[in-house]
VOBA-1610 file (N, C-alpha, C; in pm, whole numbers, padded with zeros to 5 digits, always signed):
BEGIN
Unk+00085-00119+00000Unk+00000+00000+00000Unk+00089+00124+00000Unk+00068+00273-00069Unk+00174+00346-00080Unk+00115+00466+00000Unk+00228+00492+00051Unk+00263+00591+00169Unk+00160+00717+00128Unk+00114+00801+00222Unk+00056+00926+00221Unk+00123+01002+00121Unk+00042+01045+00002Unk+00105+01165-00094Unk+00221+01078-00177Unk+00240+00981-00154Unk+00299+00896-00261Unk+00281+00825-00368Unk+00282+00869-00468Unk+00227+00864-00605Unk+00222+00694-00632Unk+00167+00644-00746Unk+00161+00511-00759Unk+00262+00456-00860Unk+00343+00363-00881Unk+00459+00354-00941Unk+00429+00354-01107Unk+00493+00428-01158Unk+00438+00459-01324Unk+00356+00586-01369Unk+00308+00646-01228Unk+00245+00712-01242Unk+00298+00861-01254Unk+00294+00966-01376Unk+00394+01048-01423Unk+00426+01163-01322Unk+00488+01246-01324Unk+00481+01357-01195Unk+00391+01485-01287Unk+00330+01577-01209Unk+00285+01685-01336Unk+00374+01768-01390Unk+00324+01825-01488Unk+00469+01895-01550Unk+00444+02035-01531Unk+00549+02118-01508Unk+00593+02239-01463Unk+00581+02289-01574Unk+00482+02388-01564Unk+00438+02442-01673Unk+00482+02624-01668Unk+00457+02650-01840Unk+00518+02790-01796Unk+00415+02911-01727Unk+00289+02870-01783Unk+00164+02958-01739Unk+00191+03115-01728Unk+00198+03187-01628Unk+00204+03301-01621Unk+00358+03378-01524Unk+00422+03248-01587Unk+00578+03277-01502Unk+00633+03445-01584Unk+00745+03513-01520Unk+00750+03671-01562Unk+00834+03610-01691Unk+00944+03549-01648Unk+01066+03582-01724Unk+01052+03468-01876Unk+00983+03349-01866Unk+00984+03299-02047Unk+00889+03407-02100Unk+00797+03454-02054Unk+00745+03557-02087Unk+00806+03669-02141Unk+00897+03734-02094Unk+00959+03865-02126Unk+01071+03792-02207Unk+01121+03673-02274Unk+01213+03630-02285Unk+01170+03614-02427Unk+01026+03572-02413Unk+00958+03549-02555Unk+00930+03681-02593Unk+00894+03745-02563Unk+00889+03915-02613Unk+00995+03942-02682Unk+01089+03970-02610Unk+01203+03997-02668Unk+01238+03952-02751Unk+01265+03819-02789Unk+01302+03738-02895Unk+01195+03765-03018Unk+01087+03816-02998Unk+01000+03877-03083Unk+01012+03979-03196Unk+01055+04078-03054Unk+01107+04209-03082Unk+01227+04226-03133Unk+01336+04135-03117Unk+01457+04118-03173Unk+01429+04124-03354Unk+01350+03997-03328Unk+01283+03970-03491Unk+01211+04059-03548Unk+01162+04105-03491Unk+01071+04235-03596Unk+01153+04361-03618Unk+01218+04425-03539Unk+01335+04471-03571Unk+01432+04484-03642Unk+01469+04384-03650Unk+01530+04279-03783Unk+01504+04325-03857Unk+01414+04220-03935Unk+01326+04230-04030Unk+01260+04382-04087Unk+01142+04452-03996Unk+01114+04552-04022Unk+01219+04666-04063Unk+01328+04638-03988Unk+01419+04788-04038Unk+01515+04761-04135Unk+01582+04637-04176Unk+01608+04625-04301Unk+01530+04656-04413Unk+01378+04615-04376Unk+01250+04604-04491Unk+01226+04791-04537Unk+01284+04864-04435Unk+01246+05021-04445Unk+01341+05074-04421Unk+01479+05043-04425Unk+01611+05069-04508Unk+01642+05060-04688Unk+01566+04931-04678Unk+01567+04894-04847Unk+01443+04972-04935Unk+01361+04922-04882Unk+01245+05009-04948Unk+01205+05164-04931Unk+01286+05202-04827Unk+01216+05373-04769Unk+01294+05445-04843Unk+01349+05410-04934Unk+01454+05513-04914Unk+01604+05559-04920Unk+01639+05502-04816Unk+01734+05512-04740Unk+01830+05485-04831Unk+01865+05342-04927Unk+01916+05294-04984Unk+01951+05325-05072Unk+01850+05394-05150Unk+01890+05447-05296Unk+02006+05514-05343Unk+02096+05562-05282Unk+02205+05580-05269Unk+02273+05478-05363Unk+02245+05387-05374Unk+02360+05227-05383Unk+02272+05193-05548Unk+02108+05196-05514Unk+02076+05138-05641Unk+02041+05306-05733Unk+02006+05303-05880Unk+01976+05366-05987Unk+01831+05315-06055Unk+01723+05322-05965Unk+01612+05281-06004Unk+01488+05411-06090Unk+01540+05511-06196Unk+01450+05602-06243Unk+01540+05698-06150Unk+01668+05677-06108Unk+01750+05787-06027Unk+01658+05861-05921Unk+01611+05803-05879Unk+01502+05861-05747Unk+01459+05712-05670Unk+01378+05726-05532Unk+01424+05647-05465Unk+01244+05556-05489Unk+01216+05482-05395Unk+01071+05390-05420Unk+00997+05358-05331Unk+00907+05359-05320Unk+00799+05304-05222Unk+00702+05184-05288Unk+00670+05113-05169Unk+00505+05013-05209Unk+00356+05056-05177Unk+00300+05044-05192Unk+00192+05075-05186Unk+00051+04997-05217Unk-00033+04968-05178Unk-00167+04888-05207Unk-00249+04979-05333Unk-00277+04912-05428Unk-00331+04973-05583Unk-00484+04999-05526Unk-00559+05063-05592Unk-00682+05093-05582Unk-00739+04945-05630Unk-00711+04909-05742Unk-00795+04779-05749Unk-00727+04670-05665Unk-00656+04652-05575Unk-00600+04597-05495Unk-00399+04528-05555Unk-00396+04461-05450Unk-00257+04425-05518Unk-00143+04510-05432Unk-00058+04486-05438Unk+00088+04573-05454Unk+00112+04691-05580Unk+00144+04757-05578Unk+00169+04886-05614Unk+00309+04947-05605Unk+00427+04943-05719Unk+00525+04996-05674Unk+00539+05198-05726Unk+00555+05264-05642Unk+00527+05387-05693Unk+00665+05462-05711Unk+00728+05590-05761Unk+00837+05648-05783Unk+00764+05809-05805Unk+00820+05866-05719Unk+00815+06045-05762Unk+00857+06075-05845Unk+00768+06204-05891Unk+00839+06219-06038Unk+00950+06386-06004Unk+01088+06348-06082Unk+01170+06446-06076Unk+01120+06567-06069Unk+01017+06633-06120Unk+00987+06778-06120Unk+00927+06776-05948Unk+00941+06674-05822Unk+00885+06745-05739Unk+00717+06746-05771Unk+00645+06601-05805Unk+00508+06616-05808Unk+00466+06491-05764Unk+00371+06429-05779Unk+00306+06305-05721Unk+00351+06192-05732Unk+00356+06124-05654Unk+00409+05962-05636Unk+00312+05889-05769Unk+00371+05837-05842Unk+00355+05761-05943Unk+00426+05612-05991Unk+00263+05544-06017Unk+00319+05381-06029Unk+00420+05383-06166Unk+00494+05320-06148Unk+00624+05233-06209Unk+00589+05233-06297Unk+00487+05150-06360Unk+00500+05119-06452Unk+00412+05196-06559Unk+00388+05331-06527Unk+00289+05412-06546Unk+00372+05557-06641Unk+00424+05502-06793Unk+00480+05659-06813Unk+00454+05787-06809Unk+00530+05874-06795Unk+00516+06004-06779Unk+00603+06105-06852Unk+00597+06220-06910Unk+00642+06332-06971Unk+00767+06332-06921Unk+00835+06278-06818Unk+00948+06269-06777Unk+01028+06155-06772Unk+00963+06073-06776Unk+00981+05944-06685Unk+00919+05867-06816Unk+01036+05729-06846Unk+00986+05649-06963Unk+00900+05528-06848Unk+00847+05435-06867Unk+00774+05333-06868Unk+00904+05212-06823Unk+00898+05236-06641Unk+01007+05142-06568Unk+01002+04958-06601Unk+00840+04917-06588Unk+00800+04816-06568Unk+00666+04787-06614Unk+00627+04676-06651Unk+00479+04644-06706Unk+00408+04624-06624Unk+00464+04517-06495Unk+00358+04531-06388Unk+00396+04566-06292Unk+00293+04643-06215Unk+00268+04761-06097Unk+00327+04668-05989Unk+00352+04543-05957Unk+00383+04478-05853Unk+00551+04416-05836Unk+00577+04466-05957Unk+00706+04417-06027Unk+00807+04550-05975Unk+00949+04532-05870Unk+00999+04664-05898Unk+01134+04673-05996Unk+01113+04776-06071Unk+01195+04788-06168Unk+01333+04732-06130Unk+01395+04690-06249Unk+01542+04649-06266Unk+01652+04733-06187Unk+01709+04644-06154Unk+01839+04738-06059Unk+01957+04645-06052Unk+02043+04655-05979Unk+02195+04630-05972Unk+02183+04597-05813Unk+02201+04440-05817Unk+02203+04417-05681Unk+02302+04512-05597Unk+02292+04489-05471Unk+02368+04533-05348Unk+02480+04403-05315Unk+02640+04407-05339Unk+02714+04234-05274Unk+02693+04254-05155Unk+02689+04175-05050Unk+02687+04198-04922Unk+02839+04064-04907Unk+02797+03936-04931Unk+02929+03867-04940Unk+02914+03865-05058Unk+03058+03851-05107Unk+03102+03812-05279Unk+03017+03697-05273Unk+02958+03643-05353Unk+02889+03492-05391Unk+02835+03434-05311Unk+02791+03510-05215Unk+02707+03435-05119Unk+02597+03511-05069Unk+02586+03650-05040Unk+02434+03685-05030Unk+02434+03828-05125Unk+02371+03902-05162Unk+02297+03988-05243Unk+02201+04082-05134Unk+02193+04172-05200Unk+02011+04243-05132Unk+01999+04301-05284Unk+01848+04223-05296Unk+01815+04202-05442Unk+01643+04255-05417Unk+01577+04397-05441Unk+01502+04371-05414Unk+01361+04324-05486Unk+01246+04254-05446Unk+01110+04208-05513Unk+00976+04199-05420Unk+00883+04212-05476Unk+00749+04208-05386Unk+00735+04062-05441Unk+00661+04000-05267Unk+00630+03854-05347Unk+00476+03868-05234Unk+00405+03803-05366Unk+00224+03816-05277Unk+00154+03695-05235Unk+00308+03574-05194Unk+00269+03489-05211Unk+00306+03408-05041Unk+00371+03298-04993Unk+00408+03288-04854Unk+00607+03249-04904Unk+00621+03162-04752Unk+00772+03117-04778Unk+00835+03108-04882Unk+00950+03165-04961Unk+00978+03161-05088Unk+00891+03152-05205Unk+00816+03243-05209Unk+00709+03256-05288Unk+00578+03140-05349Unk+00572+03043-05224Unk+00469+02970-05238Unk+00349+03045-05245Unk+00196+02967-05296Unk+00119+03009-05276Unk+00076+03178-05324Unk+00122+03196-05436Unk+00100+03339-05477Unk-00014+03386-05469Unk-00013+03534-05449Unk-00210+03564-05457Unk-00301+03538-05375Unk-00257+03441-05227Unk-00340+03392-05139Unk-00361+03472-04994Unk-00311+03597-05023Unk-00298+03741-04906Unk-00425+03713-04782Unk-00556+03687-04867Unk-00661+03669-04656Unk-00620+03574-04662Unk-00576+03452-04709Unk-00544+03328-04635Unk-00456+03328-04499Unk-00327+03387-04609Unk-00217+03408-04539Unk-00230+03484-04378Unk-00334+03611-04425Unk-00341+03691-04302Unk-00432+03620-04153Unk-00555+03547-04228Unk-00598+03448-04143Unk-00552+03358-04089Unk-00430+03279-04173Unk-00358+03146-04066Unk-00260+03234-03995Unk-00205+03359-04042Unk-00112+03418-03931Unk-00235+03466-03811Unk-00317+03490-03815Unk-00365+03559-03716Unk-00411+03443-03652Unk-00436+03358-03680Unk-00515+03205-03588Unk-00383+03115-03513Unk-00224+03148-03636Unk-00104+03086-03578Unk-00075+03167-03409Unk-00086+03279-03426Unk-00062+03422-03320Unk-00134+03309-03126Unk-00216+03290-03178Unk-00339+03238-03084Unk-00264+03107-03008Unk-00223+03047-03127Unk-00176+02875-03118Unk-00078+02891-03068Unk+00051+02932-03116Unk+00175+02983-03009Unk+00159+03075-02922Unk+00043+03136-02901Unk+00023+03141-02732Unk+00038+03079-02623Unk-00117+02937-02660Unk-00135+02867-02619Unk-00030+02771-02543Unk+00045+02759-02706Unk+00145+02663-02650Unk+00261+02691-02566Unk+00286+02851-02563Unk+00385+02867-02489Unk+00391+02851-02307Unk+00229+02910-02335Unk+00133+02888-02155Unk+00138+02754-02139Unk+00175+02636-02216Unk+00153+02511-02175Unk+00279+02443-02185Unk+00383+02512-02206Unk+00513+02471-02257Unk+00579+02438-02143Unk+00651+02354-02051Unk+00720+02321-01990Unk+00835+02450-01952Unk+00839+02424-01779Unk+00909+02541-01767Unk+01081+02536-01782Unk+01124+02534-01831Unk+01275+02557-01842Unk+01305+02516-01967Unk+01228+02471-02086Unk+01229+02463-02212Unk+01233+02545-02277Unk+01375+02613-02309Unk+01401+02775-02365Unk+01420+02760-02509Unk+01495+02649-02538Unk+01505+02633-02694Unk+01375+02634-02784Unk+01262+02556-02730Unk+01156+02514-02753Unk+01051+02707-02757Unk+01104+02718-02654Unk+01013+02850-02600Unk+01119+02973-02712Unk+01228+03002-02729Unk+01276+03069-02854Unk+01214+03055-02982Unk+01185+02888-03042Unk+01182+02835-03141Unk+01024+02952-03172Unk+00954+02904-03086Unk+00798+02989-03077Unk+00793+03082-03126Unk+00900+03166-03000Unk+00900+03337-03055Unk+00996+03415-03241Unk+01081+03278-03249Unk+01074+03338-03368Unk+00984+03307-03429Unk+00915+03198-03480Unk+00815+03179-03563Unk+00713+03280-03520Unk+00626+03313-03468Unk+00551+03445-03417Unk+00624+03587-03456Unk+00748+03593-03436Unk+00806+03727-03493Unk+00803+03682-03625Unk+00838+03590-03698Unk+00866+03575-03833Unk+00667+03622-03905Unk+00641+03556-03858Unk+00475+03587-03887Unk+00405+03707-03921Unk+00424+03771-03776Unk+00404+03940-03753Unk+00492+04005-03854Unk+00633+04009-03883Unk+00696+04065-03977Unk+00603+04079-04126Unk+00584+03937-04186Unk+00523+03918-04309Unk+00381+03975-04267Unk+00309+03942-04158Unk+00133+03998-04183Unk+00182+04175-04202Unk+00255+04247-04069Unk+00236+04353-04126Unk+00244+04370-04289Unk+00347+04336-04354Unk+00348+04357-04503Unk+00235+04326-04596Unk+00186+04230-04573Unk+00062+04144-04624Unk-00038+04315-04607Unk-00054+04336-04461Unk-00206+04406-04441Unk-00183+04531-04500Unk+00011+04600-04500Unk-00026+04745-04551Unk+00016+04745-04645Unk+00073+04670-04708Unk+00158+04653-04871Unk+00067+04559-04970Unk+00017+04467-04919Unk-00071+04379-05005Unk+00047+04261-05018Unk+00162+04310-05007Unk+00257+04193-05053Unk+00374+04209-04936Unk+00496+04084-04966Unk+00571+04068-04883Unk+00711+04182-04945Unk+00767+04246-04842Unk+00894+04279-04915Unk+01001+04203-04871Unk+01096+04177-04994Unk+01197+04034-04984Unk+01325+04110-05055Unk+01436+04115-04989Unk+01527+04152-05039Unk+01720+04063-05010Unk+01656+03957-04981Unk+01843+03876-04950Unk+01851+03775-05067Unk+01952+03730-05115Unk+01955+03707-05240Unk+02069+03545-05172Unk+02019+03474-05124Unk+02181+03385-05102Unk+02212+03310-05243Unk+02340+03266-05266Unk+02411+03254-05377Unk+02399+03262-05516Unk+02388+03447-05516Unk+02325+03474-05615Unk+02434+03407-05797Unk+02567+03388-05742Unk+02585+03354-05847Unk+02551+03191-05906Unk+02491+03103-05877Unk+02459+02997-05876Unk+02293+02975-05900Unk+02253+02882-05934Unk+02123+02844-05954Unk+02058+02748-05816Unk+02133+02701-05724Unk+02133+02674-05619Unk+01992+02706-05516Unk+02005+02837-05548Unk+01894+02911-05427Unk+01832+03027-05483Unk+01750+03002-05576Unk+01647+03112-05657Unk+01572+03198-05537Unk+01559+03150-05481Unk+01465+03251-05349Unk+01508+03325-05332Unk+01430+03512-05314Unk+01465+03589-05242Unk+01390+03596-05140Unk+01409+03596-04994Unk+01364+03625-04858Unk+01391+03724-04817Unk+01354+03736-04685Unk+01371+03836-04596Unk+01408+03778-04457Unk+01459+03881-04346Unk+01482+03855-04217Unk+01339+03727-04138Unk+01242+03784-04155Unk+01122+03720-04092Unk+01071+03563-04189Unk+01121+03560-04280Unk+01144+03448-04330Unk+01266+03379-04296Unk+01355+03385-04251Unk+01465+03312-04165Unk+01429+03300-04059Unk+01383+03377-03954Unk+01303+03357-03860Unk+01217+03219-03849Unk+01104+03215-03926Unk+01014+03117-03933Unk+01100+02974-03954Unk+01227+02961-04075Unk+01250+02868-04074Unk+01328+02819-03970Unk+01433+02881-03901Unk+01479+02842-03794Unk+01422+02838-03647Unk+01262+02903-03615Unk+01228+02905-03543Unk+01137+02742-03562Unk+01089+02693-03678Unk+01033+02557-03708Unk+01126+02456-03643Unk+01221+02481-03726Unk+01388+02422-03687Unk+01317+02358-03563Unk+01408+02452-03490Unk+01401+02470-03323Unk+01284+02321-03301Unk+01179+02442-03326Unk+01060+02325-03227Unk+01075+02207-03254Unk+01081+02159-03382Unk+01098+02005-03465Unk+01198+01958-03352Unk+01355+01971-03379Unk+01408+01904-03317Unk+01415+01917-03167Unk+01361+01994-03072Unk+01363+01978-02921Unk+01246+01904-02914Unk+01120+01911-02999Unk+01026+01811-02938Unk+01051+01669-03026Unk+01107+01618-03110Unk+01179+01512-03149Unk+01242+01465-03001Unk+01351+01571-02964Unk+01432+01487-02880Unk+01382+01461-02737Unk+01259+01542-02704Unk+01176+01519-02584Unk+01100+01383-02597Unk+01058+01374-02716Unk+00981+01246-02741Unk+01087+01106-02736Unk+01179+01167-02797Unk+01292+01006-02773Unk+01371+01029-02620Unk+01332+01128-02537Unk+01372+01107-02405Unk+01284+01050-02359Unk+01150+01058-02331Unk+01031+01015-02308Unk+01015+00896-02323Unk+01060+00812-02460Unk+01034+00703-02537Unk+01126+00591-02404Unk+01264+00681-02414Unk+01327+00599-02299Unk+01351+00588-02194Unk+01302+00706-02128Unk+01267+00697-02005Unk+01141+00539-01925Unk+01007+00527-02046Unk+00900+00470-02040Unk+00945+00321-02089Unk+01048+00312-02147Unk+01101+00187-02160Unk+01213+00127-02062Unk+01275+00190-02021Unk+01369+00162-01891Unk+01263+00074-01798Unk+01306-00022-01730Unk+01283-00069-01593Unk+01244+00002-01480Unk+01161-00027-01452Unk+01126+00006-01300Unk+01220-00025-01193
//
């Protein structure tokens, strides 16, 4: 017969959960905020502005924008000092950059390493390396329903499981990065180019797309290796 408050043999202990502890909390924030940061201020370094310096796009600099009939919209001021005007839209000044409005005109990458990354920039309206083109409420709906789910799971996540609890917060920062773009651009802005001289890696991404994949990473293999701790723990001898 087993002792007062003494569990029955096999019987699991409960698990220490993270619930409303301060610090995976503020730990996951951060790691959030790290990522959107990231992401967002490269995304409005390259596109604001800032950059044009480096590229020769209509010798003036570019913005995105959502089209009246919807879509992405790439726009360019016109030299005389008058209204922001789509790309691909000629003007008395300005020849005819591009055919489509979502397309941004031709440019001269940025090397960042010789043969190994680029900042190349493109709107993509589609998800991870341009899957799924054209599918923008989808996208914005599974990010906003994902937002909910890695909540959940982080409140239920075991407490001292930081890899696991990182893995989260990037995927959630990687998310938030792309929805903002999705809700005020219509599209994603993507500008890293890895080995651009090779056929190797056609994708252009962004910060919040590295995010997601290494934050997947993460979870895959810590709950892989929780499950084959588990596996042998439950097979060991009593």
């Amino acid at each position: 017969m087993p002792k007062q408050n003494e569990k029955p043999a096999g019987q699991d202990k409960p698990i220490d959960r993270v619930g409303k502890r301060f610090k995976p909390w503020a730990v996951f924030l951060t790691v959030i905020a790290v990522v959107l940061v990231a992401d967002l201020g490269l995304k409005a370094w390259c596109f604001g502005g800032h950059a044009w310096e480096f590229w020769e796009i209509g010798e003036s600099t570019v913005h995105v924008r959502t089209a009246e009939a919807g879509g992405p919209e790439v726009v360019l001021p016109e030299p005389s000092g008058g209204d922001w005007l789509p790309a691909h839209q000629p003007t008395e000044t300005r020849r005819q950059l591009t055919a489509d409005p979502s397309v941004v005109p031709r440019h001269e990458p940025i090397t960042v390493i010789p043969g190994g990354l680029n900042l190349q920039l493109t709107l993509n309206t589609g998800a991870v390396f341009g899957t799924g083109q054209g599918g923008r409420p989808i996208f914005i709906t599974v990010s906003i329903l994902a937002t909910g789910i890695i909540l959940v799971l982080l409140y239920r996540s075991p407490h001292g499981a930081w890899f696991y609890q990182v893995g989260l917060a990037m995927i959630l920062g990687g998310a938030l990065g792309n929805l903002y773009d999705r809700v005020r651009f219509s599209a994603v802005r993507d500008m890293l180019h890895m080995l651009p001289s090779t056929k190797l890696w056609p994708w252009i991404f962004n910060p919040a797309d590295v995010a997601l994949v290494v934050g997947v990473g993460l979870v895959l293999v810590v709950s892989y290796l929780s499950e084959r701790k588990a596996a042998k723990q439950n097979a060991s001898p009593v």
